[in-house]
N, C-alpha and C positions, 0 to 999 in steps of 0.2 A: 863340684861347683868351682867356677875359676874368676876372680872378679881381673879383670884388663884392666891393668891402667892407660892403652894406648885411646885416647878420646875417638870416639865414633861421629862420623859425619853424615845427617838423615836430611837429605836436601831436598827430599817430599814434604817433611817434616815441619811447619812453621812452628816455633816457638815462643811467639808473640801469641798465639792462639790458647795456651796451657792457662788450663784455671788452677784455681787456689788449692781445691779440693785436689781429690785423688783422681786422675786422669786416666784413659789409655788411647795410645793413638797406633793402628795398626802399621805394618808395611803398602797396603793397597796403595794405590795409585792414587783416587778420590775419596780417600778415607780421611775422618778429621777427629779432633780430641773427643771422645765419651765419656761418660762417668759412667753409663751403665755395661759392666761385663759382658752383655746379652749380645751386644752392639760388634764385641769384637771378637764373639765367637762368630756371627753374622758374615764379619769379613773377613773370614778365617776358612770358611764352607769355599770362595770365591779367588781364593791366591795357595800356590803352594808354600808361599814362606809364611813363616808363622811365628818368625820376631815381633815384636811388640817392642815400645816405647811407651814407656810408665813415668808420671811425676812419685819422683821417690830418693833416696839420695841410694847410689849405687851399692857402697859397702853395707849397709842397713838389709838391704831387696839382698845383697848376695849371702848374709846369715840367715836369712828364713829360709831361701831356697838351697842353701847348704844343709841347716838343719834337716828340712823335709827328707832331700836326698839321700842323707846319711841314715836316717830313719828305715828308710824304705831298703836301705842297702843295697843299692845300686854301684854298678862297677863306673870306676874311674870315668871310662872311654864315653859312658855315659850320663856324663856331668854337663851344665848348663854354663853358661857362660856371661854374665855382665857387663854393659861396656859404661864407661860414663861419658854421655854425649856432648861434644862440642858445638855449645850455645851461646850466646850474647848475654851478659846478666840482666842488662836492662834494654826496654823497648825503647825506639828512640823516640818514639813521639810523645810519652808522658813520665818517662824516664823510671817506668814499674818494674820491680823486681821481677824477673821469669823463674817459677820453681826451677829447681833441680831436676834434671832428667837422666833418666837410668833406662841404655839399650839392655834387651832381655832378649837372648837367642837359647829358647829350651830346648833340651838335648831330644832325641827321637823319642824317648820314651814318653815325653807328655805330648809330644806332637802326634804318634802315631794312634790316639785314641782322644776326639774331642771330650770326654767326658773326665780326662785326664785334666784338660788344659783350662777346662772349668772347674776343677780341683786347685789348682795351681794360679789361678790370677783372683780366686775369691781367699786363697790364703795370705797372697802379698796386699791386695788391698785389706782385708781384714784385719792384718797386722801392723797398717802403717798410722804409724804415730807410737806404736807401743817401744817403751824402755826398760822394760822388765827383763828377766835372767831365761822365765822359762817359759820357751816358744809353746812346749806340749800344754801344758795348763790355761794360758792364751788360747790354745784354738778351740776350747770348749766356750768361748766366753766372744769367739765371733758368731753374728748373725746370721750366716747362710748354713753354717754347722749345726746351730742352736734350735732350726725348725726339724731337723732328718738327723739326729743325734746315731740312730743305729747306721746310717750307708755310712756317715763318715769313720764312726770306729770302726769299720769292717775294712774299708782303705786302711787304715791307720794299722790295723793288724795282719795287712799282707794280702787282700783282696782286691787286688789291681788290675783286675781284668776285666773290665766294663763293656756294655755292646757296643760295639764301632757307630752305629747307626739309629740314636735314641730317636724318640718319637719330639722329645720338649726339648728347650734349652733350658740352662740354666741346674746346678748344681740340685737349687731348693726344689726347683719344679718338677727335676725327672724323677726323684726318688717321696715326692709330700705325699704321691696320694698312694702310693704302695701300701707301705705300712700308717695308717692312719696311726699316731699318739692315742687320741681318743676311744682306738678300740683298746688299748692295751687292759684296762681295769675297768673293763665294762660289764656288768651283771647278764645282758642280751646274750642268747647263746648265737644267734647270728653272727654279730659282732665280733666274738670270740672265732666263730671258723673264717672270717674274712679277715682276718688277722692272722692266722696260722698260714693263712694264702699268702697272702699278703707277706710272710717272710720267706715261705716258698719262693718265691717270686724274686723277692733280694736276693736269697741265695743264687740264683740262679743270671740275676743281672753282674752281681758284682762276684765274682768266681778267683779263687787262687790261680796263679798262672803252673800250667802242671807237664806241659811239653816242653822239650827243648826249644823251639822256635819261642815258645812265652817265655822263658826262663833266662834270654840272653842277655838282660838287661840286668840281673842279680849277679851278686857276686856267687849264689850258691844254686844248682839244681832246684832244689826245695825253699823259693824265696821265703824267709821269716825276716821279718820287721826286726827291730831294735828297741824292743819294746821290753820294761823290765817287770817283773810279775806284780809290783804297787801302782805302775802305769795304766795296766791291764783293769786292774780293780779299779779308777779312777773313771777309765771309759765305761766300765758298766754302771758303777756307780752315777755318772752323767745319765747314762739312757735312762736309768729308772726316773732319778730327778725331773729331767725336760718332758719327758710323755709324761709323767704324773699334775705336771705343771699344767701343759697343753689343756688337760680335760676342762673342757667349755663348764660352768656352773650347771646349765641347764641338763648336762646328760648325765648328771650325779642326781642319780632317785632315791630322794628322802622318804623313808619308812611315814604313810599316812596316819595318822592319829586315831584316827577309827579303827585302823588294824589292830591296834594294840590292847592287850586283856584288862578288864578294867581293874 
């Protein structure tokens, strides 16, 4: 991850348009600020470049995605890049501050798989505002992580091979209804074999990269995360907590009154 300081010029790009909140605004031609992620995988399906401009301050956006990177252990060649974009600070008609804008050109490895880049823009929004030391601890404690607890430790542990061509968008969407939470501690024996399915299924969606052609973007053959073995325990420890949380009241069956021996 390499943060530029040469200011980048986005002259598609109006900056008088950037809200307060967290923003994205694609490269497209008639593409314009979003707050929802959904929006700019949309126009992402629709241009081969797949920069993004984000409300964020640049050196902040390029420790998350440094962190990630280096987690994942990816080779140099394939590190992402920062720009910070040359803006006006203020609008001239009401004289309002324009957030901070940070260009974001992700290196091939999140572009050549959209399921990556919806990885990757739910992590920087997810992160923005936070001031804390440790990113890993944070990303249990974002929302789009918090509903699909097991896809994302299975990325987080080296499983970065996702299917090119998902049916949903969206990080929460493609992986909610796979493994239900609510099957996890469920008494039903249905329940329980739609749930063994149901990881069958993860396995098989989100896959270690195991050939040479998947393996080019690690620094090693056999890509393994940077992950230390109390990290490890922390993400399982996460999954059990968030599916045990999830279960609705209604599908926890309380032992009837009558059953019981007098």
């Amino acid at each position: 991850m390499v943060l530029r300081r040469k200011m980048k010029k986005c002259p598609r790009i109006s900056p008088y348009d950037a809200f307060d909140e967290f923003t994205f605004h694609s490269m497209r031609k008639h593409s314009c600020w979003e707050e929802c992620r959904e929006c700019l995988t949309s126009d992402f399906k629709n241009t081969k470049n797949k920069d993004f401009v984000c409300t964020g301050k640049p050196k902040r956006i390029n420790r998350i995605i440094n962190f990630i990177e280096e987690l994942l252990n990816l080779k140099q060649r394939y590190r992402s890049n920062v720009y910070p974009v040359d803006s006006p600070k203020y609008t001239p008609t009401y004289n309002d501050p324009i957030p901070t804008l940070s260009y974001i050109s992700p290196s091939q490895f999140w572009t050549a798989n959209p399921i990556r880049l919806e990885f990757l823009t739910a992590l920087i929004k997810g992160l923005d505002g936070y001031s804390g030391k440790s990113y890993f601890k944070a990303i249990m404690g974002i929302e789009y992580f918090m509903d699909v607890p097991r896809a994302t430790a299975m990325f987080l542990t080296g499983h970065t091979l996702p299917p090119k061509s998902p049916e949903l968008i969206g990080w929460t969407d493609i992986f909610l209804d796979v493994v239900c939470p609510k099957r996890v501690y469920s008494t039903e024996e249905t329940d329980r074999v739609d749930f063994q399915a149901g990881l069958e299924k993860l396995n098989q969606m989100l896959r270690k990269p195991s050939t040479k052609k998947e393996c080019r973007f690690f620094r090693r053959n056999n890509p393994t995360t940077r992950l230390t073995l109390a990290q490890k325990n922390q993400l399982r420890l996460w999954i059990q907590h968030e599916e045990h949380r999830k279960i609705p009241k209604s599908h926890i069956k309380k032992p009837s009154p009558f059953s019981q021996p007098c």
